[in-house]
C-alpha positions in Angstrom: -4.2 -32.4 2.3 -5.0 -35.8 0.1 -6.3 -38.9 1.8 -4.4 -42.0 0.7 -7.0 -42.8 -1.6 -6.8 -39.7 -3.6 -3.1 -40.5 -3.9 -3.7 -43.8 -5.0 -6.0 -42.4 -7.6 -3.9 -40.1 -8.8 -1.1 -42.2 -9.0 -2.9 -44.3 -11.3 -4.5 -41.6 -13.6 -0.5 -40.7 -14.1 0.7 -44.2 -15.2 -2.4 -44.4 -17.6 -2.3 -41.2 -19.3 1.1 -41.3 -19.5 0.8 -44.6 -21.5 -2.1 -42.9 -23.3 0.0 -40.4 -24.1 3.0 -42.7 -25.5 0.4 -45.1 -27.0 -3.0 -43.0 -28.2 -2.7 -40.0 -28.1 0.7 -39.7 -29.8 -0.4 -37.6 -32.8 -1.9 -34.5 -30.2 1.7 -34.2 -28.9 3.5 -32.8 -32.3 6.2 -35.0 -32.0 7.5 -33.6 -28.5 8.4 -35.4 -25.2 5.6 -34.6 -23.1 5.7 -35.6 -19.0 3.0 -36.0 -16.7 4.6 -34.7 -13.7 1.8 -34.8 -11.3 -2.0 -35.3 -11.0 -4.1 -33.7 -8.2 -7.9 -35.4 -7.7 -10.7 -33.5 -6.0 -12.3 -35.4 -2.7 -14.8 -36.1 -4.8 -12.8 -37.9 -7.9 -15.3 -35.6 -10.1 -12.1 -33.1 -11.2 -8.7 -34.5 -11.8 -5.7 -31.8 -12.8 -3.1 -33.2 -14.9 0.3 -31.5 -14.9 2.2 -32.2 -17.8 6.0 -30.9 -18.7 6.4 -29.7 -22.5 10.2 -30.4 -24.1 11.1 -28.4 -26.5 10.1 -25.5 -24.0 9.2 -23.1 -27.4 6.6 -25.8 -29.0 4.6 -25.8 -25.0 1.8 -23.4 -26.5 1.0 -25.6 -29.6 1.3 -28.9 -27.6 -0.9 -27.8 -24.9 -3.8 -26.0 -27.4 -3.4 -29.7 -28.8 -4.1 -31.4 -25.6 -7.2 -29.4 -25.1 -8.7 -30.1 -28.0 -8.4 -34.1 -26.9 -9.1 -33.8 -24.0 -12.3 -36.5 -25.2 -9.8 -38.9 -26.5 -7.3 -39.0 -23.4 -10.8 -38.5 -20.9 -12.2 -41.7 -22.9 -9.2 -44.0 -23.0 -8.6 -43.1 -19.0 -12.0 -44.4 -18.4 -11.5 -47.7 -20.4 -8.4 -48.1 -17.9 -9.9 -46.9 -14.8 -13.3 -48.6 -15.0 -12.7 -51.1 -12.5 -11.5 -48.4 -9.6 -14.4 -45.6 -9.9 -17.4 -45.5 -10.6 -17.1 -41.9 -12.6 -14.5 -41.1 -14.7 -12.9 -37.5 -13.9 -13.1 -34.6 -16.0 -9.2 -33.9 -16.8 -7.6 -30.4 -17.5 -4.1 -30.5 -18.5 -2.0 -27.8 -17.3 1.7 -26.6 -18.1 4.3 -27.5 -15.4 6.9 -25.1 -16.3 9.2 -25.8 -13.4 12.0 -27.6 -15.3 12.2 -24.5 -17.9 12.9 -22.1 -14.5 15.1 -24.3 -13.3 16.7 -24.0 -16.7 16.4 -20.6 -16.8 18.0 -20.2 -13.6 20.9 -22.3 -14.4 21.5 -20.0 -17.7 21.4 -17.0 -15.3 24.1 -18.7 -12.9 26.5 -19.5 -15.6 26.8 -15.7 -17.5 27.5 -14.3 -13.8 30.5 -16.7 -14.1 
């Protein structure tokens, strides 16, 4: 269970790499829309998970082998955001939130039973 201070956090770490993402770090996203869909911060605001969905579905490998690879960029433009609200600034991991392609999937299933 988060305190209200980790959601806070995390909160914020999703606005700003989300506008890193539109803003900076456009070129590491291949031209796809790419969400952040949720964050999750350790107690100690040392680890911060970033969940991010992947549209086109098919280009999620590519975008997210991208993502690691500037990880730098996105960890060093969070802390020029974040400076003023911790004292260390997290070390991110992007992860793939396929939900929306199950949900998809699922749909696709529901409508050839038809």
């Amino acid at each position: 269970m988060e305190t209200t201070r980790q959601q806070k956090i995390a909160r914020q770490i999703q606005r700003d790499v989300a506008e890193i993402f539109r803003k900076e770090a456009a070129p590491a996203l291949l031209g796809t829309l790419v969400t952040v869909t949720a964050v999750r911060v350790s107690p100690d605001f040392g680890y911060a998970k970033i969940y991010v969905s992947v549209f086109p579905f098919e280009r999620s490998g590519e975008v997210m082998s991208s993502l690691e690879a500037s990880t730098r960029l996105v960890r060093g433009a969070l802390g020029q955001r974040i400076r003023n609200q911790l004292r260390n600034v997290p070390e991110i991991q992007f992860f793939l939130d396929d939900s929306l392609e199950y949900v998809e999937q699922i749909d696709r299933a529901l409508r050839s039973d038809q």
